[in-house]
C-alpha positions in Angstrom: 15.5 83.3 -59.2 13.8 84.7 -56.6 16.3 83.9 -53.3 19.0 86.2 -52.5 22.5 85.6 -54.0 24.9 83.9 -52.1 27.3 86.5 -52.1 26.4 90.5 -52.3 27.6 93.2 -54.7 29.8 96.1 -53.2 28.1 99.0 -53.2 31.1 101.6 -52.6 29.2 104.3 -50.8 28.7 102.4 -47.9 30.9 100.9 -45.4 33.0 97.7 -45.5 33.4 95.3 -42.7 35.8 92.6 -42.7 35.2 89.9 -40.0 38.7 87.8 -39.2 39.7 84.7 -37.0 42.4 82.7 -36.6 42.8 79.3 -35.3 45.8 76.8 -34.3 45.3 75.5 -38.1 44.2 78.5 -40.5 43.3 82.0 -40.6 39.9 82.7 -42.0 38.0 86.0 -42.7 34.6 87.3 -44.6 34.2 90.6 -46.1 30.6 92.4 -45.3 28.4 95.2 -46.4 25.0 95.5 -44.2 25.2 92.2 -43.0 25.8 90.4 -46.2 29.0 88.5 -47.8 30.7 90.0 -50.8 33.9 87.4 -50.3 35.2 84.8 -48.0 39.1 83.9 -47.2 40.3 80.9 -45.7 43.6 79.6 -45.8 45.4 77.0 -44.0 48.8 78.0 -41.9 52.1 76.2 -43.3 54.1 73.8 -40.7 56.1 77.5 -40.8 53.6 79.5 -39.4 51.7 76.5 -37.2 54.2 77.6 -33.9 53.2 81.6 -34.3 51.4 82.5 -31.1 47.8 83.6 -31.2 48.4 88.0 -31.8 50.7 86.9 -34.6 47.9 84.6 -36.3 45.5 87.1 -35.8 47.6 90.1 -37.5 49.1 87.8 -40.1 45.0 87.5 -41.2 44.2 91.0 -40.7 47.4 92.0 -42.9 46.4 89.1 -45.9 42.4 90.3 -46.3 43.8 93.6 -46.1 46.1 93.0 -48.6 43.6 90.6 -50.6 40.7 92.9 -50.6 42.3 96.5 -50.7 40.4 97.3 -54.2 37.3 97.2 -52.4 38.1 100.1 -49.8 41.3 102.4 -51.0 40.4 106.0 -50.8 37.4 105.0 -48.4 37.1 103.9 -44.5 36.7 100.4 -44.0 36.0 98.5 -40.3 38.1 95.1 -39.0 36.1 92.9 -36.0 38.6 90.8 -34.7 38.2 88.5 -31.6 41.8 88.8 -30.4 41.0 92.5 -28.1 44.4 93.2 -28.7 44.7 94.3 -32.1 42.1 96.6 -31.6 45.4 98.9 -30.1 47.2 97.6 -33.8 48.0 101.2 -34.7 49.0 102.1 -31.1 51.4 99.6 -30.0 54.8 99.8 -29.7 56.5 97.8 -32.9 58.4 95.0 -30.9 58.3 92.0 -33.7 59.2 92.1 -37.1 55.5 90.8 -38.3 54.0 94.7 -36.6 57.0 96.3 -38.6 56.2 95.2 -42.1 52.6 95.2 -41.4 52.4 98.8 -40.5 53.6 99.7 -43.4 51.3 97.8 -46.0 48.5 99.7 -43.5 49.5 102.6 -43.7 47.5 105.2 -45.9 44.5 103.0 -45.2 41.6 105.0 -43.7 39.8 101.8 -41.0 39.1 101.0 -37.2 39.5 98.2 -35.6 37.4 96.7 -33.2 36.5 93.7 -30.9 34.2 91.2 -31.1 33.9 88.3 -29.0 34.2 85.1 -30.7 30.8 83.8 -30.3 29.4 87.0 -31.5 32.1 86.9 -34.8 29.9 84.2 -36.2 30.5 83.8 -39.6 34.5 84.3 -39.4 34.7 82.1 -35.9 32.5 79.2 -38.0 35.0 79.1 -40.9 37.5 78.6 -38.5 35.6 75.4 -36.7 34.8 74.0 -39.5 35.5 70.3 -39.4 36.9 68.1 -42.2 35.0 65.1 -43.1 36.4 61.9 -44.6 34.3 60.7 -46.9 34.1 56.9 -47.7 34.5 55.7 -51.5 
């Protein structure tokens, strides 16, 4: 074995990063420490959640890696690169929909920053979110 893992181990010390992008079909996101994966998120959006517009899909992945991957940074400051420029204002906006309410409060006590990121510089979070589903002939 001499290739680098697939995925990295955290090393605690240093900073997290969490990459996120949301799509009209699924919310996808990939956890980072200098440059490498330590975990990957995808999930697709239920017929519920397929008419949310584009802010909500975006918070609703910020809040489920948050959620998902709190062990990694509690007690510690952790970064969020999102390609929606708006939620880069997520702790400064007035609270208008119910989705920012209950949100707010599972961030809260959380020591991060949020910042943008064009999509086509988001790479690894904006290719989980193109990626295309094959059929495969038996």
């Amino acid at each position: 074995m001499t290739t680098v893992p697939v995925l990295a181990l955290a090393n605690f010390p240093k900073p997290f990063i969490i990459k996120t992008d949301a799509c009209s079909k699924g919310m996808e996101a990939v956890l980072m420490q200098e440059g490498k994966p330590l975990a990957y998120f995808s999930k697709a959006l239920g017929p519920r959640n397929l008419c949310l517009s584009t802010y909500e899909k975006e918070y609703m992945v910020v809040l489920a890696v948050v959620d998902r991957w709190k062990h990694y940074f509690q007690g510690g400051h952790f970064i969020i690169r999102t390609d929606h420029q708006s939620l880069k204002y997520l702790v400064e906006q007035r609270v208008t929909i119910l989705l920012q309410q209950k949100g707010l409060t599972r961030l809260m006590g959380l020591d991060f920053e949020v910042q943008y990121k064009r999509g086509t510089d988001n790479r690894v979070a904006d290719a989980l979110s193109r990626r295309v589903k094959r059929k495969w002939l038996n």
